[in-house]
C-alpha positions as CSV (number, residue, x, y, z in Angstrom):
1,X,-8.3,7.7,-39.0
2,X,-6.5,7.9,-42.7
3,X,-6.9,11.9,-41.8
4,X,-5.2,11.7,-38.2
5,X,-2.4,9.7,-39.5
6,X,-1.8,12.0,-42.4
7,X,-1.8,15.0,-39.8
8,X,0.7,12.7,-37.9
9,X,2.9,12.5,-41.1
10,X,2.7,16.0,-41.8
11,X,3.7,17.3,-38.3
12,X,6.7,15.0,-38.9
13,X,7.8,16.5,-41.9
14,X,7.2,19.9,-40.0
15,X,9.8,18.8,-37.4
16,X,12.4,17.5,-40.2
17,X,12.0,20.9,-41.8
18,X,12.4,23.5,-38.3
19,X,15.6,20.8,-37.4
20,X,17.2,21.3,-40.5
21,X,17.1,17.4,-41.8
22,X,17.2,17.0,-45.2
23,X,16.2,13.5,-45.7
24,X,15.7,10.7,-49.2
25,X,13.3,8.3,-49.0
26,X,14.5,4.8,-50.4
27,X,13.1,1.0,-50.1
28,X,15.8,-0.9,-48.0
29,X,13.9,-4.4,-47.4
30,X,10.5,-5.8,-48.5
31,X,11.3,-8.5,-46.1
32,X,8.9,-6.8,-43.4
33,X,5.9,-8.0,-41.3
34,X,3.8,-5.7,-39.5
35,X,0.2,-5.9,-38.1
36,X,-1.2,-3.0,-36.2
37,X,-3.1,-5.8,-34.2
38,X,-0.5,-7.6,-32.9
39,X,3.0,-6.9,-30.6
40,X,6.1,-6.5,-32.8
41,X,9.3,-6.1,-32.5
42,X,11.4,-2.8,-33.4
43,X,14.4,-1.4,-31.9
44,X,17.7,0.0,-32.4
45,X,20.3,-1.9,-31.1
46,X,24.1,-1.9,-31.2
47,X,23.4,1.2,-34.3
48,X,21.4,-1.2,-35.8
49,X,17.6,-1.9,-36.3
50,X,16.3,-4.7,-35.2
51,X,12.7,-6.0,-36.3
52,X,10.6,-9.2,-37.6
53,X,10.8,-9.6,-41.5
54,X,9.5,-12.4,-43.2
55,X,10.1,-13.9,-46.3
56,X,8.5,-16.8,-48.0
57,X,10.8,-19.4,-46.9
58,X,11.8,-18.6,-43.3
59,X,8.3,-17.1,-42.4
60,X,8.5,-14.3,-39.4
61,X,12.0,-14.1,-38.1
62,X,14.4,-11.9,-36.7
63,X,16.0,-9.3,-38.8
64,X,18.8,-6.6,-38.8
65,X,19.3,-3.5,-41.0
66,X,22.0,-0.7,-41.2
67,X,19.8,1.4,-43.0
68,X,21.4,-0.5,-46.4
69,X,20.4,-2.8,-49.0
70,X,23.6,-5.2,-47.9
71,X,23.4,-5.0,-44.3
72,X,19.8,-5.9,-44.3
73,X,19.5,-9.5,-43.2
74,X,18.0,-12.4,-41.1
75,X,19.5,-13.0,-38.2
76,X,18.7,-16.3,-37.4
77,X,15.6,-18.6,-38.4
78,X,14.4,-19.5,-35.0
79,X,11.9,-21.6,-35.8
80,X,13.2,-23.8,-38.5
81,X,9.3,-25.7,-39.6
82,X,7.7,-22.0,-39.0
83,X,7.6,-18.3,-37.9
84,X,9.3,-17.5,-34.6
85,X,6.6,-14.2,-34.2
86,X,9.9,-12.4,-31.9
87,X,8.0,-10.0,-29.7
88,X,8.7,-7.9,-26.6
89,X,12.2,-6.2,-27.6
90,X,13.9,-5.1,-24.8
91,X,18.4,-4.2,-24.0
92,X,19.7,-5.7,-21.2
93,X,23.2,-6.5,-20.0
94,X,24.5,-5.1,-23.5
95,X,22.0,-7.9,-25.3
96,X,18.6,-8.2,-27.0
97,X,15.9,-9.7,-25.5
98,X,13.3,-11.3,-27.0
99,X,10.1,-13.4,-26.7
100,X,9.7,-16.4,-30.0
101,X,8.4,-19.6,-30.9
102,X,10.9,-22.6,-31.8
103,X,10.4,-25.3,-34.1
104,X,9.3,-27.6,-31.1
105,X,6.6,-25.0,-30.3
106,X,8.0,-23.4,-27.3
107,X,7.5,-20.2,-26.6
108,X,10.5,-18.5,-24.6
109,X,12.9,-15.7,-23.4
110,X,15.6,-15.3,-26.0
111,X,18.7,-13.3,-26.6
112,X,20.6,-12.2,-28.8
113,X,24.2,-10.1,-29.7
114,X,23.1,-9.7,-32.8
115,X,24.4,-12.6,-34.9
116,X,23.2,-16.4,-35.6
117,X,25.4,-17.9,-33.6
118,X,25.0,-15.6,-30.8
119,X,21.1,-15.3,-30.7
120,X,19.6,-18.4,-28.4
121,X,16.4,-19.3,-26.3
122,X,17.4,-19.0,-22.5
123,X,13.9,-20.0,-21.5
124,X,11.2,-21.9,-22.9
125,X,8.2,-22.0,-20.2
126,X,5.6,-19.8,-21.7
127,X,2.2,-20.9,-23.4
128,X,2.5,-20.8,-27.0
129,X,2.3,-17.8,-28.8
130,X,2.5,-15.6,-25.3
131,X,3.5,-12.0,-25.9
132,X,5.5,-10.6,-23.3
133,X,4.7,-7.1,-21.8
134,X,6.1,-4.3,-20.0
135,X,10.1,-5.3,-20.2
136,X,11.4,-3.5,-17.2
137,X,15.0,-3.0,-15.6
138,X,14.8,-2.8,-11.8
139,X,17.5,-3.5,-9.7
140,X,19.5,-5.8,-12.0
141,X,16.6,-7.9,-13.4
142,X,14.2,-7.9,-15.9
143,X,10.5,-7.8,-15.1
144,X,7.7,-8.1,-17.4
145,X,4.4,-10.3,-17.7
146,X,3.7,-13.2,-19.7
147,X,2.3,-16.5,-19.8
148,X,2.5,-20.0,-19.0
149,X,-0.1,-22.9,-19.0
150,X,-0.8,-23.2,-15.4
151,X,-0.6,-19.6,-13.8
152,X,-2.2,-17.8,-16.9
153,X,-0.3,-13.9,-17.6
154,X,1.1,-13.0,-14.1
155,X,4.3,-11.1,-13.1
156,X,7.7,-12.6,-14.1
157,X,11.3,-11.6,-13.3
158,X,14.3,-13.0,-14.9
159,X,18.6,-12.3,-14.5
160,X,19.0,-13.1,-18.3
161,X,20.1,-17.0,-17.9
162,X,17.9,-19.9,-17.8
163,X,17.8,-20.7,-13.7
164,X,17.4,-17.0,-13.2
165,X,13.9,-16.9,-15.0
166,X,10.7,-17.7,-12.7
167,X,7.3,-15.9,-12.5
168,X,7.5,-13.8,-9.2
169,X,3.9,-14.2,-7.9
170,X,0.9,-15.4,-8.9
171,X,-1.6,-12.4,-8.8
172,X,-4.6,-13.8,-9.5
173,X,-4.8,-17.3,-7.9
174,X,-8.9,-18.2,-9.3
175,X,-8.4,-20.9,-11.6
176,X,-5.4,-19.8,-13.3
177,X,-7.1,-16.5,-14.3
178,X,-4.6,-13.5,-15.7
179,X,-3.9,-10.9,-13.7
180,X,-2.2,-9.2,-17.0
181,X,0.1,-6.8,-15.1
182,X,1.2,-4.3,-17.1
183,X,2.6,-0.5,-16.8
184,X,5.3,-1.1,-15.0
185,X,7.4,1.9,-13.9
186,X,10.1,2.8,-11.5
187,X,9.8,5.0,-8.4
188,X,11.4,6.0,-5.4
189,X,13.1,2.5,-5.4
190,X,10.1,0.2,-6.1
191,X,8.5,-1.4,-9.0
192,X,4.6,0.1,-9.8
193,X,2.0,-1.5,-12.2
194,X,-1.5,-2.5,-12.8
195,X,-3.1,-5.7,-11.8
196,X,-6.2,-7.8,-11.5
197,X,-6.4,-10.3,-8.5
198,X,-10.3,-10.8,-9.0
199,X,-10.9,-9.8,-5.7
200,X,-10.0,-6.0,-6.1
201,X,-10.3,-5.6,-9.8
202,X,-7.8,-4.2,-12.0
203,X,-5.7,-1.9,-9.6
204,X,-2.4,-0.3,-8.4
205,X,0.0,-2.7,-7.7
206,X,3.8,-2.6,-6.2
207,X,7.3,-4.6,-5.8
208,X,10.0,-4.7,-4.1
209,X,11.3,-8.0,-6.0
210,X,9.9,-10.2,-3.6
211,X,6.9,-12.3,-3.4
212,X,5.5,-11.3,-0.1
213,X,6.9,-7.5,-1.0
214,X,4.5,-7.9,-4.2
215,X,0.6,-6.1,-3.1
216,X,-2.0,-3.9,-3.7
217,X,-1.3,-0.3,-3.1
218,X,-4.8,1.0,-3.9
219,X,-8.2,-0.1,-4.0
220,X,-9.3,2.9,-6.2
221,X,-12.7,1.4,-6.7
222,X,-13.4,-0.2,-3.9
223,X,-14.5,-4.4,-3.9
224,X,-13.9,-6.3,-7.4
225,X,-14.7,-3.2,-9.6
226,X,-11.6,-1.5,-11.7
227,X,-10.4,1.8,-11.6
228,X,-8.3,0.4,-14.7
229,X,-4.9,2.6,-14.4
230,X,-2.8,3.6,-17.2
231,X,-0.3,5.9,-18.4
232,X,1.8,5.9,-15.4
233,X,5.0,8.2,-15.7
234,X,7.1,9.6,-12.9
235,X,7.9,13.6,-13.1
236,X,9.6,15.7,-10.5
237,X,9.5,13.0,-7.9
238,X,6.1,12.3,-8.5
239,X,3.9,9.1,-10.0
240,X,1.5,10.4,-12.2
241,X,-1.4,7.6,-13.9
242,X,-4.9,7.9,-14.9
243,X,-8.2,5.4,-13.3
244,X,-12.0,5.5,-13.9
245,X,-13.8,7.0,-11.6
246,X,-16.5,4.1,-11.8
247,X,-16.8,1.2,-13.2
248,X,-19.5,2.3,-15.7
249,X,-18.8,1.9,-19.6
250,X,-18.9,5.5,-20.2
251,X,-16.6,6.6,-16.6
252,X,-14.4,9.8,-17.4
253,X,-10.6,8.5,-16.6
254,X,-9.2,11.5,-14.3
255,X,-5.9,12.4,-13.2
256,X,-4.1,10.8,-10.0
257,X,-1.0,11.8,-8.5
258,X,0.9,9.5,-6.0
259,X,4.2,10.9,-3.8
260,X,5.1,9.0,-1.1
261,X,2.1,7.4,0.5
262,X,-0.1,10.0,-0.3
263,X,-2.8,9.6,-3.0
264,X,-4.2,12.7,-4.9
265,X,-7.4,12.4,-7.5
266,X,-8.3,15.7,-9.4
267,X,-11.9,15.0,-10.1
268,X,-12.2,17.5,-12.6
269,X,-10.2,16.8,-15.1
270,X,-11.1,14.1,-17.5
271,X,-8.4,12.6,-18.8
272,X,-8.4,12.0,-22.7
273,X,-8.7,8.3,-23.3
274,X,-5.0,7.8,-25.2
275,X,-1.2,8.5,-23.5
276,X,-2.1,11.8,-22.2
277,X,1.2,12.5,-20.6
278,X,4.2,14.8,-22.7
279,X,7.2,16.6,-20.9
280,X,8.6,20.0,-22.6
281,X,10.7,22.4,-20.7
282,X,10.5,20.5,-17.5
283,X,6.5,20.9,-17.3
284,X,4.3,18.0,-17.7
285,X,1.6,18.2,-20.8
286,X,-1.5,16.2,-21.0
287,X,-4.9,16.2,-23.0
288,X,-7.6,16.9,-20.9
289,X,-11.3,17.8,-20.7
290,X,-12.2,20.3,-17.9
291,X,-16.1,19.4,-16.9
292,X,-18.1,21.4,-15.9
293,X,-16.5,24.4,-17.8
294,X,-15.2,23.0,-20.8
295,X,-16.2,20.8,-23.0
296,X,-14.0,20.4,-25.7
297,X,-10.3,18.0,-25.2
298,X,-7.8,20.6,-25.3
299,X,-3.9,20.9,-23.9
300,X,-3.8,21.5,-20.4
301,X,-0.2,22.0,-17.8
302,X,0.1,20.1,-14.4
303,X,1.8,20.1,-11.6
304,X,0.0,17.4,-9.6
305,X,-2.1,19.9,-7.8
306,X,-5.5,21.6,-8.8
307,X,-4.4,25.0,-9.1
308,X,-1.3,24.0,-11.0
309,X,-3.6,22.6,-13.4
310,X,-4.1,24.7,-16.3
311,X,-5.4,24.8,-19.5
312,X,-2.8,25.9,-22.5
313,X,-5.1,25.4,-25.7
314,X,-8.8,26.4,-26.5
315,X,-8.3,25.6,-30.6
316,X,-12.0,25.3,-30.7
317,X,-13.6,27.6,-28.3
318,X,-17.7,25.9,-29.3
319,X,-16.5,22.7,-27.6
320,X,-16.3,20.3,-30.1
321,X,-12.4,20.2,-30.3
322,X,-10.1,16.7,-30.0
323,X,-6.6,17.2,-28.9
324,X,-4.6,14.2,-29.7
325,X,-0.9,13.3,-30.9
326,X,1.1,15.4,-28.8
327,X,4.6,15.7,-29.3
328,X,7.5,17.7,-27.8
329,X,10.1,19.3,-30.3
330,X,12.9,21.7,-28.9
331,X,10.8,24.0,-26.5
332,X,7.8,23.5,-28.6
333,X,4.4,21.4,-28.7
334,X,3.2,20.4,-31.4
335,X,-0.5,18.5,-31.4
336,X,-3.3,17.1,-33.8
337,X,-6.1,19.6,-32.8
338,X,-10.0,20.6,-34.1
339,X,-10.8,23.9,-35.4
340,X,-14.2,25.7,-35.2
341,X,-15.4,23.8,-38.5
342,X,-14.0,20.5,-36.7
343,X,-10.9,20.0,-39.5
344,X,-8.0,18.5,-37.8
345,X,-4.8,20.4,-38.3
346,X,-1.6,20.9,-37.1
347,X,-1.2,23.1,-33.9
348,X,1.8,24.6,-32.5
349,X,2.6,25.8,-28.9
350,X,5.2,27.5,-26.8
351,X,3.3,25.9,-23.4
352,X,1.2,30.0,-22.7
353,X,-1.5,29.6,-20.9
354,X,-4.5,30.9,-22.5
């Protein structure tokens, strides 16, 4: 893992170096909490960062840097006995949007313009310590998942002000189970993501904003099993996502396509278990494992369809290659890739099929 993430680094510095970015490296703020094992908050905002520092009087709070010593500072101590844990970032209406803890212990929607006076909770129904996902625009609201103490983690929507914040459905009705939607994404004028209802497993789900316009698109595995799928991103009028083929612990994810109410599976290529999905010069990227040809995780090109499916790399040819990190860069692709000796190194690509 220390490897990998060094290889991540070092394609970084790659990119810095081809765009011409000469860069100093200095300590702004030691006021900073991070956990890879938990949701936190990052974003840029109004040409500012925002993120959760801690210090040891206020605990974990909301912070702001300018990328300077001086304009690094709290923004408000939410939770005055205690850490606020902010979570979820997302912009909306020209505002930040948060999920945090108060001093009374509620957990809620909050905003913020970006100063103390200005940053305020608009809703404080969720079950303590609930961390929002999947912070979604879709026509004019904000929809997302989190949790309260009767429903469990269902679907919520909110308009930004108290009254306007309500969960939309509850998914999964058996004694206040989560149905932990989550993937939301945008397409051809509806709201797609995954969902468990416990009757159907952990499927494809759509909205249209409504409760009764809130349902199951596809039983992938049929009865309460889970196809489980992820990664869903829309290219050239397309919904792309990855599901299990069975519901057995070691079940290949493959590649689905979905365009209007047709559903497309391509059974033979195994989908690399991470975000598989990269766009460079209009063509869609993902890591891949071709069975039975191929047995190594290499680079492959799609177009949705089988014969449009290609494979771009073959770093190790003996099949024991791992194609991960994937990252566009001008018209390039640069990856994390095995050699023959099964190093991991660097690759670059101009998208040739080989």
């Amino acid at each position: 893992l220390k490897a990998m993430k060094k290889l991540y680094l070092l394609i970084a510095a790659i990119l810095a170096f081809i765009g011409g970015q000469s860069q100093t490296i200095e300590l702004i703020d030691t006021n900073f909490s991070f956990s890879p094992n938990n949701k936190q908050l990052l974003i840029s905002f109004d040409n500012k960062l925002y993120y959760d520092g801690v210090d040891s009087i206020h605990g974990v709070e909301l912070w702001v840097t300018d990328g300077t010593t001086a304009g690094t500072h709290m923004v408000k101590d939410i939770n005055t006995t205690g850490s606020s844990y902010p979570n979820a970032e997302f912009i909306y209406k020209g505002k930040l949007y948060f999920l945090a803890t108060d001093a009374t212990g509620n957990t809620g929607l909050c905003v913020s313009d970006g100063t103390g006076v200005g940053t305020l909770m608009v809703y404080a129904g969720f079950s303590g310590g609930s961390v929002a996902q999947g912070f979604t625009e879709y026509n004019g609201k904000i929809y997302f998942s989190a949790s309260d103490v009767i429903h469990g983690t269902e679907l919520w929507v909110s308009d930004g002000t108290t009254g306007g914040t309500q969960m939309l459905k509850d998914i999964n009705v058996t004694n206040s189970k989560n149905s932990n939607p989550a993937w939301f994404t945008v397409y051809n004028g509806k709201l797609y993501f995954t969902a468990d209802d416990s009757i159907h497993g952990n499927e494809l789900w759509v909205t249209d904003g409504t409760d009764t316009g809130t349902k199951i698109i596809n039983d992938i595995l049929p009865g309460t099993e889970s196809s489980n799928p992820k990664d869903l991103l829309v290219f050239n009028n397309t919904l792309f996502f990855c599901a299990a083929t069975s519901n057995a612990s070691y079940a290949p994810y493959t590649l689905w396509t979905f365009q209007g109410l047709s559903f497309q599976n391509l059974p033979d290529v195994w989908v690399n278990n991470c975000l598989p999905f990269t766009i460079c010069n209009n063509r869609l990227y993902i890591t891949a494992l071709n069975r039975p040809s191929h047995t190594s995780v290499d680079l492959w090109v799609t177009d949705g369809t089988e014969s449009g499916t290609l494979q771009v790399s073959n770093t190790d040819p003996y099949g024991n290659g791992l194609t991960a990190l994937v990252t566009a860069f001008g018209s390039k692709l640069f990856f994390v890739a095995n050699d023959t000796l099964g190093n991991y190194l660097p690759w670059i690509s101009d998208g040739t099929i080989v």
